[in-house]
C-alpha positions as CSV (number, residue, x, y, z in Angstrom):
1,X,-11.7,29.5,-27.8
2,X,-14.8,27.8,-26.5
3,X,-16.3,27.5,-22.4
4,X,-14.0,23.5,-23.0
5,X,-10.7,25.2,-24.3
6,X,-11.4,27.8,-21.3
7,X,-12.0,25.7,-18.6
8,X,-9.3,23.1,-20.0
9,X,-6.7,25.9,-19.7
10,X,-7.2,27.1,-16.2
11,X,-7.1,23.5,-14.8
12,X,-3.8,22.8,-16.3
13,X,-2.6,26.0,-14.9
14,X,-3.6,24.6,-11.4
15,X,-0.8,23.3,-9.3
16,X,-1.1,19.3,-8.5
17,X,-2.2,19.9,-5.0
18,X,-5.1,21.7,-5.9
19,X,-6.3,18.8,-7.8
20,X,-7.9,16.7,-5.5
21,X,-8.1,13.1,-7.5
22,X,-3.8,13.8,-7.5
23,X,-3.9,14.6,-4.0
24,X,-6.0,11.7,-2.3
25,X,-5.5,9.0,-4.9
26,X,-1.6,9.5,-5.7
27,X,-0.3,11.7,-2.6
28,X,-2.5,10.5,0.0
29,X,-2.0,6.9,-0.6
30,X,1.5,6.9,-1.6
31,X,2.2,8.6,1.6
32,X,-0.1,5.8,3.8
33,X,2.4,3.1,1.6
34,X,5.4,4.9,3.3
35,X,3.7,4.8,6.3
36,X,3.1,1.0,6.0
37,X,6.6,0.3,5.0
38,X,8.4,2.0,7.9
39,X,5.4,0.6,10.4
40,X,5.8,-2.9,9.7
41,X,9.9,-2.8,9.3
42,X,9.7,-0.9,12.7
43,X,8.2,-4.0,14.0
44,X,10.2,-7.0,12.4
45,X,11.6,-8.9,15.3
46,X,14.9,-9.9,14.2
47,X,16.5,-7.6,11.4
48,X,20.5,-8.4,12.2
49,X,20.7,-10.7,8.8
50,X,19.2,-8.5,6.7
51,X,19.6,-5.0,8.5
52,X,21.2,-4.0,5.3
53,X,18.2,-4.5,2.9
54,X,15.9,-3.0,5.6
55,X,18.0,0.2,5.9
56,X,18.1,-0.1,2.1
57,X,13.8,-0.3,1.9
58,X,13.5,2.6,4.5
59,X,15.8,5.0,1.9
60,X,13.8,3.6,-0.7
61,X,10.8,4.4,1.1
62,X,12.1,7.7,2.2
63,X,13.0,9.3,-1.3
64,X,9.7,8.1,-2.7
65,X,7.9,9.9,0.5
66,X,10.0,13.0,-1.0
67,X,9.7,13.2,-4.2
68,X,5.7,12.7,-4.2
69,X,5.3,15.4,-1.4
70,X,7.6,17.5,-4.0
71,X,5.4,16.9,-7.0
72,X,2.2,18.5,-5.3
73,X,3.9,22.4,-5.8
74,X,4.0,21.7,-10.0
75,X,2.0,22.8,-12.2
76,X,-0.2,20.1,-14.1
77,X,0.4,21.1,-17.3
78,X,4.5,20.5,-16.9
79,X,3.7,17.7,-14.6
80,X,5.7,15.0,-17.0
81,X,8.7,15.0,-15.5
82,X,7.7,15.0,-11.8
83,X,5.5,12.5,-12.8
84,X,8.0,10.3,-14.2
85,X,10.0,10.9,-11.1
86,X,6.8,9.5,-9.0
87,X,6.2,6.2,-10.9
88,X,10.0,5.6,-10.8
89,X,10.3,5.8,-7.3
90,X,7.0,3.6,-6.7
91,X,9.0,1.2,-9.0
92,X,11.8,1.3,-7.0
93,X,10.3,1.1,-3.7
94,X,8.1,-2.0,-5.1
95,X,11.5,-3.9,-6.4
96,X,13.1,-3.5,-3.0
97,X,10.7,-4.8,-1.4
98,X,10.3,-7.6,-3.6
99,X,14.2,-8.3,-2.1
100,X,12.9,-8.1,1.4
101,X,10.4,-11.0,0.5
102,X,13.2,-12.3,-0.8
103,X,15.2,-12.8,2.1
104,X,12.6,-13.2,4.4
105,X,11.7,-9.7,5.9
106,X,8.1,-10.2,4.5
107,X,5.5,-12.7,3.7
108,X,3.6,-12.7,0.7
109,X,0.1,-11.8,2.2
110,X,2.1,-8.2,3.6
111,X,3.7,-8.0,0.0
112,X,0.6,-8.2,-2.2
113,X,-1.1,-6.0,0.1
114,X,2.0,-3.4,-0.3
115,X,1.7,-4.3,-4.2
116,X,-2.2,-3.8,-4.6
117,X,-1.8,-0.3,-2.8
118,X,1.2,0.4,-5.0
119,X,-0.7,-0.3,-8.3
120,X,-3.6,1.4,-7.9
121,X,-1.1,4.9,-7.7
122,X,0.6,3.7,-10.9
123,X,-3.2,3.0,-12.6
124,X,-4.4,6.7,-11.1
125,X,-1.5,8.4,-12.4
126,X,-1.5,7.4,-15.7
127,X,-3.9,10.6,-16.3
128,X,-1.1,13.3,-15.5
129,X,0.8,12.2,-18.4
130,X,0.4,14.4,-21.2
131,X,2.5,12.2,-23.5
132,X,3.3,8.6,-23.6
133,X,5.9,7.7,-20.3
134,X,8.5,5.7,-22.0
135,X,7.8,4.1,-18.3
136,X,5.2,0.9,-18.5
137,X,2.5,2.0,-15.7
138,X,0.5,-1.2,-15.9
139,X,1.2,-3.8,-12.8
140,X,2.3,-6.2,-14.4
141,X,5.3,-4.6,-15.8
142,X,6.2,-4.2,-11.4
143,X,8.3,-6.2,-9.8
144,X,4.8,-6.8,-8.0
145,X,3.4,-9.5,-10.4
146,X,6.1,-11.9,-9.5
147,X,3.8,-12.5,-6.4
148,X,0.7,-11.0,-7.6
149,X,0.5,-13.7,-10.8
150,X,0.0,-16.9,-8.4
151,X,-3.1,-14.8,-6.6
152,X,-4.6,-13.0,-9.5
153,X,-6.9,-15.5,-10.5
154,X,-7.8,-15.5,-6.5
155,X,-8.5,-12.2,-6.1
156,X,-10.3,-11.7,-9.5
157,X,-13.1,-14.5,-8.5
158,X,-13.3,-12.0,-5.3
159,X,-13.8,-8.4,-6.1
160,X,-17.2,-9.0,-7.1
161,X,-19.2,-9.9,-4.0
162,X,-19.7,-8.3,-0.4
163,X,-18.2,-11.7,1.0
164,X,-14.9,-11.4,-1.0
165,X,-14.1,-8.0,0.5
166,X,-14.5,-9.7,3.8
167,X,-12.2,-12.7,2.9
168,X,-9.8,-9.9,1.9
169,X,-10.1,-7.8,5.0
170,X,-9.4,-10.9,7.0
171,X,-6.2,-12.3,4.7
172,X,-4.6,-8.9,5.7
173,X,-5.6,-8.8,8.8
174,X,-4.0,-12.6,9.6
175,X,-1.1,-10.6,7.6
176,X,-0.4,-8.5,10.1
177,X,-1.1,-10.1,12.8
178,X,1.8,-12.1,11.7
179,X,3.9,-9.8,11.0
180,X,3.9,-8.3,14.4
181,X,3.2,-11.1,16.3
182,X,0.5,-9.4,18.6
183,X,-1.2,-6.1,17.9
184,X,-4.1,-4.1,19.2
185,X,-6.6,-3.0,16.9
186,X,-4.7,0.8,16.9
187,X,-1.6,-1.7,15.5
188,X,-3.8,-3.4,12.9
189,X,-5.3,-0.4,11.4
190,X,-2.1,1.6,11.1
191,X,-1.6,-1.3,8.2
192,X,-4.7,-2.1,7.1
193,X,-6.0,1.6,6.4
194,X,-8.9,1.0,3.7
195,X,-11.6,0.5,6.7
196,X,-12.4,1.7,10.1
197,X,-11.1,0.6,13.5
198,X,-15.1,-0.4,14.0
199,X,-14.6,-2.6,10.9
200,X,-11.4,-4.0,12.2
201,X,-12.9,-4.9,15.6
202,X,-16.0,-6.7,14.0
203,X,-13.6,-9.0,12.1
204,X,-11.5,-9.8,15.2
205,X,-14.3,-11.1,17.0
206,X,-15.2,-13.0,14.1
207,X,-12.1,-14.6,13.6
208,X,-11.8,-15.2,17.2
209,X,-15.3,-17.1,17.0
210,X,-13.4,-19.1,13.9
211,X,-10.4,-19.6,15.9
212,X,-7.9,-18.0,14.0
213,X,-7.5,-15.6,16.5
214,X,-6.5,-15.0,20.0
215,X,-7.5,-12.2,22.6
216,X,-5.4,-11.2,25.9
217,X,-6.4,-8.2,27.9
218,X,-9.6,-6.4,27.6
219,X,-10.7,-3.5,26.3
220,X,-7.9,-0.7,24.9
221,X,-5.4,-3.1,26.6
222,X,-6.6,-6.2,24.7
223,X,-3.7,-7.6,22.0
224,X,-4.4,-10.1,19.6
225,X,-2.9,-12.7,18.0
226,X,-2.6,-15.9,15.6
227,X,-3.8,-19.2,16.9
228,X,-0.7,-21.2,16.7
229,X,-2.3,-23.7,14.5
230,X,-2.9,-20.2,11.8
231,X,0.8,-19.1,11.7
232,X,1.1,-19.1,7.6
């Protein structure tokens, strides 16, 4: 057995919260998806048609918050199953909230946002899988590329320069802003967790300069929101 086999070995022997690509790039940012979920449901204005489907997304939301915060105690080399488990429930949570857009809880703009975040996990933990999943990981086999298709072209054209990550940063901004109606910045980065509150602030005064956006209040009391005009 060579230094490879050796070092190959002890790694697989490692439980999946010692790994840290497994623990910031699969638990980490399934758990800030969770996080998202209840966040915005918490702050849907009128849920009394569709409480059911909410309550529904929440459990949904819930066991997948359970089951990923159960997988970090296996050990990677009998990590299939637990695996499995994972991507199933990020399946699940991704095709209920597909119903919520459905019937109206969510927009698109919060959905693909929800949908990016999910498919990066699914693309990350392709790598635990010792054998083939019977499972499909790749996005577009998710109920997430019934939205995703009509943008993808979009967002390709985007990724490549500094300007594109801006446009981004403001789509899911607007996003939120109108899914909440008004928000302080605190609000908006409990959603919009890939960049700093710093970040967040810059692009509001931007946008309020562009007059998408409205300011009341100043300082940590200042809420913003939509220009009526913006409302998508």
């Amino acid at each position: 057995m060579d230094t490879n086999d050796i070092v190959k070995v002890t790694q697989a022997a490692h439980r999946l919260i010692e790994d840290q690509q497994y623990y910031q790039y699969v638990f980490k940012k399934t758990e800030r998806i969770v996080s998202v979920v209840f966040y915005v449901s918490q702050n849907i204005k009128d849920t009394s048609r569709n409480k059911t489907h909410l309550i529904d997304i929440e459990d949904t939301a819930r066991n997948l918050h359970n089951v990923v915060l159960g997988s970090l105690e296996v050990r990677a080399h009998v990590a299939d199953d637990v695996v499995d488990a994972v991507v199933q429930a990020l399946v699940a949570l991704e095709s209920k909230l597909q119903i919520g857009y459905s019937v109206g809880l969510y927009n698109s703009n919060v959905l693909n946002l929800l949908y990016g975040e999910i498919d990066s996990v699914l693309r990350t933990i392709k790598k635990y899988k010792s054998v083939e999943s019977p499972i499909d990981l790749s996005p577009a086999s998710t109920a997430g590329s019934l939205v995703a298709k009509s943008t993808s072209n979009v967002s390709k054209s985007k990724e490549a320069t500094p300007s594109a990550k801006s446009t981004s940063r403001r789509e899911h901004i607007m996003a939120t802003l109108e899914s909440l109606g008004e928000a302080t910045i605190k609000d908006i980065s409990e959603v919009v967790t890939d960049v700093s509150t710093k970040t967040i602030q810059r692009e509001l005064m931007s946008m309020i300069k562009d007059n998408l956006v409205e300011k009341e209040g100043e300082k940590r009391w200042s809420k913003y929101r939509l220009n009526k005009g913006q409302v998508m």
